[in-house]
N, C-alpha and C positions, 0 to 999 in steps of 0.2 A: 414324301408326304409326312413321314414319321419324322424326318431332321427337321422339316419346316415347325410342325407343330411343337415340337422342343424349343425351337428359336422363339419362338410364341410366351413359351412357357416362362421360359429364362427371362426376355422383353418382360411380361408382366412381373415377376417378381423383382428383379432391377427397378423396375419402375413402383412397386407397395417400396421398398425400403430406400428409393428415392424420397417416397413420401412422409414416409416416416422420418429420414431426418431431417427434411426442412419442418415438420411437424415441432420436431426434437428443439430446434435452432429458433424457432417461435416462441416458443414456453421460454426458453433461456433468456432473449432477449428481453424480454418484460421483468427480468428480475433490475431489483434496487443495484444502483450505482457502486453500493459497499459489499455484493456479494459475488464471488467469483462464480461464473458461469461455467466451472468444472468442477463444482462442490456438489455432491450428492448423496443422497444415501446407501446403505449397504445393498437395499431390498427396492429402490429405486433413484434413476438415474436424475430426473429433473426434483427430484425431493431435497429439500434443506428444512432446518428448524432453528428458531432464535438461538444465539449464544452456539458455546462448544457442544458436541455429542460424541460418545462413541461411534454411535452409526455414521457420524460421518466420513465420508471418503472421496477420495481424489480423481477424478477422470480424464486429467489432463493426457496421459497417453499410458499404456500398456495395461496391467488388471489394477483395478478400484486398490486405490491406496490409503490404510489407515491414516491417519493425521493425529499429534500431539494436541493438546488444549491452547497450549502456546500459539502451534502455527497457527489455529483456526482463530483465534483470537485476532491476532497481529497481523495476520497476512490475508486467509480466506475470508473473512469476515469484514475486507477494511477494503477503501477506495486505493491502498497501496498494493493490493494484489496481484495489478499488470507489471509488475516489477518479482514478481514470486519465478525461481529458475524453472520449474515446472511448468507453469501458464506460458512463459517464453519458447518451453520445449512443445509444449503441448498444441500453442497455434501454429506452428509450423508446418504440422499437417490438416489442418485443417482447409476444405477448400473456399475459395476466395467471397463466394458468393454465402458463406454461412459466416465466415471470421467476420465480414460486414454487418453482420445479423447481431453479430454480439457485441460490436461497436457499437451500434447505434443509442444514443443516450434516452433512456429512457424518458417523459417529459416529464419535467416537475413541477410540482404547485410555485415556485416562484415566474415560469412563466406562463401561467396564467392572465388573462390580460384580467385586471380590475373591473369589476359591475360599475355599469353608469351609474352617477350619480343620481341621487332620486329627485321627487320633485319637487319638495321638500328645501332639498339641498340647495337645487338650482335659483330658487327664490331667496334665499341666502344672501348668494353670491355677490348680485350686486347690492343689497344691502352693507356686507358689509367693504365693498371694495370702496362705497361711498364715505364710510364711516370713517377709513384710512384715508383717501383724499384731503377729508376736512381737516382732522389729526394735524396733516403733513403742510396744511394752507396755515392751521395757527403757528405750529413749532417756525415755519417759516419766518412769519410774522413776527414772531415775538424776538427771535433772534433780530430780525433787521433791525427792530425799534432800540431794541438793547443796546446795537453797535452806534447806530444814527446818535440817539441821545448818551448814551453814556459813553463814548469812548472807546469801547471794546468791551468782549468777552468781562466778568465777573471773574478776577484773579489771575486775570494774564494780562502783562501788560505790553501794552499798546508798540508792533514792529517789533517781539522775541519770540521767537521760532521756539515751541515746546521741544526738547528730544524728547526723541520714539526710544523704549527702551532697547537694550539692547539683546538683539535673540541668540541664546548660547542653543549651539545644533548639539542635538543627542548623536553621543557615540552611538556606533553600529556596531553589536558587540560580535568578535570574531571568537571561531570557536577554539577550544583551547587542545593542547596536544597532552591526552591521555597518558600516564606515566604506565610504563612497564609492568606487568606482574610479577610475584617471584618466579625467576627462569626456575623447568626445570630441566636438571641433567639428561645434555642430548637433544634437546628440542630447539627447534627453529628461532630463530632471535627476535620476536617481533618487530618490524617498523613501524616507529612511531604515527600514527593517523592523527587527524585531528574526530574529535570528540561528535559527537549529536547534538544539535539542541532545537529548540523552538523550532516544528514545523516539517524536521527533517520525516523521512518515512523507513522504515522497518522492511527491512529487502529481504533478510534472513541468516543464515548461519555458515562460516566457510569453515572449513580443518583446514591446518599448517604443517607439514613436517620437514624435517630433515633430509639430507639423504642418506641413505643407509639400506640395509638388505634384514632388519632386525625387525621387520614391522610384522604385525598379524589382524587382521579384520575377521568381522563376525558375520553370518547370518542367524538372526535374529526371528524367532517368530511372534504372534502377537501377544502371546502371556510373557513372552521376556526371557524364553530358555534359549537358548546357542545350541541353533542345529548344525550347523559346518563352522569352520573356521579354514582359512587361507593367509599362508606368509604373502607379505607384500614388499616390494623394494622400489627404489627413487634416485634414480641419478645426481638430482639437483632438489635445491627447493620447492615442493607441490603446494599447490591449493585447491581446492573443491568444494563446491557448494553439498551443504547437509544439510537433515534437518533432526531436528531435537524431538528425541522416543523416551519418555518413560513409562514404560511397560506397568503393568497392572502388579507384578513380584517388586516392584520398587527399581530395578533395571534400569539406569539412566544410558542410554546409548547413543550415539549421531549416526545415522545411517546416512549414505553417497548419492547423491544423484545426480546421475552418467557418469562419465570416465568407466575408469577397466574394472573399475569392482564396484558398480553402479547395484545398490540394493544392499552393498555389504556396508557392516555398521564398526564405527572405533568405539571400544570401551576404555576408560581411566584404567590403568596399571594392568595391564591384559595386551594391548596393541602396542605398546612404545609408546616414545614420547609426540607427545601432538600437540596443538594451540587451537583452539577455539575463538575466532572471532564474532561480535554480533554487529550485521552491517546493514547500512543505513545511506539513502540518498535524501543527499538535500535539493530543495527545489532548482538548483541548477544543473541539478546533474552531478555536481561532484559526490565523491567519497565519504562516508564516514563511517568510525569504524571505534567498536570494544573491544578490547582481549581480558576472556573471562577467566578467571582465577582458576588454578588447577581445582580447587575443591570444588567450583559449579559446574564442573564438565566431571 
């Protein structure tokens, strides 16, 4: 009697916080096209506000993650944010029947179907369709009488074929290959990318390093102090998506996300040498890509 009623108990709660997240996964759904559906606030999960905030934070998966003004600008806040490493990690647990939920395109006022015409309008209509008819009876007219008596056309003469100008195609301009920064001593060699331009989308930030056993990473807390630190080492050339922290103490740091020191952050002249790229898809899919000067990282 007493295990039945527990099974009872457990069914009902299963079932309130079934309810609650498709509750969850409704509210999210109705948001605009430009705002990631893991952006929340600190003190609430479905809450956003125009533009960057402190309060805001990340729920794509594990505890509510601070976010830079940069990221929330360029990535959370932008119809390029199903391309952010986090959203990519984040829907993958998610289950199938809510991940739909937030696919769903919200409608928008373009597809609206237009109000009938009034009635007003529609008395119009044939007026003026009549008005063009007649127009198109004289231009007719008048042309035929022109050719009949005079000859031809006014300035063209009679069996010479006018040339049609001639149409020069607009190049399609390709993007160009970003020159190197000054290397520094020890750091990964960049390859050359080609560049961003018109249209491309803002995917977010990777680190580059070397290999070597000389490396040290940070954890970081939210005012920008260095609560641990940890050596790091790399057989071959690594790269990893980050994202860009500048802490409230002025702290400029990239913090990891996943791999083996997923959470730990590289600082300039503190970690080793590293590269910073800022990277970018263009509407086909390909690559594009900056490597930012050691003084912006």
């Amino acid at each position: 009697m007493f295990g039945r009623r527990r099974r009872q108990q457990e069914e009902a709660a299963e079932a309130a916080r079934e309810s609650d997240r498709r509750a969850l996964f409704a509210q999210l759904a109705t948001r605009p096209d430009d705002v990631c559906p893991f952006l929340g606030l600190a003190d609430d999960r479905v809450g956003y506000v125009d533009g960057s905030s402190p309060e805001h934070r990340c729920y794509a998966f594990g505890d509510p993650a601070a976010l830079s003004d940069e990221q929330q600008t360029r990535v959370c806040l932008d119809r390029g944010y199903g391309t952010c490493p986090r959203y990519l990690r984040g829907v993958l647990v998610i289950p199938t029947e809510e991940l739909e939920a937030l696919r769903r395109p919200a409608p928008s006022a373009a597809s609206t179907a237009p109000p009938p015409p009034s009635r007003a309008e529609r008395r119009r209509r044939p007026v003026a369709a009549w008005l063009i008819g007649l127009l198109l009876l004289v231009l007719v007219g008048g042309t035929a009488g022109v050719l009949y008596f005079g000859g031809g056309l006014p300035g063209i003469a009679s069996g010479t074929a006018t040339p049609s100008p001639t149409t020069v195609p607009t190049p399609i301009p390709t993007p160009s290959v970003a020159p190197s920064p000054t290397p520094v001593a020890g750091s990964p060699t960049p390859t050359p990318e080609p560049t961003p331009t018109a249209g491309d989308i803002f995917v977010g930030y990777e680190v580059a390093v070397g290999p070597g056993d000389d490396f040290r990473v940070f954890l970081v807390d939210d005012a920008g102090e260095i609560v641990e630190s940890r050596p790091a080492a790399f057989d071959a050339e690594s790269r990893g998506d980050v994202e860009r922290v500048e802490a409230p103490n002025g702290l400029l740091h990239w913090r990891t996300v996943g791999g083996d020191y997923d959470g730990f952050s590289y600082i300039r002249d503190q970690s080793g040498a590293f590269v910073i790229r800022e990277v970018y898809r263009a509407p086909d899919g390909s690559r594009r890509a900056i490597v930012l000067e050691p003084e912006q990282t």
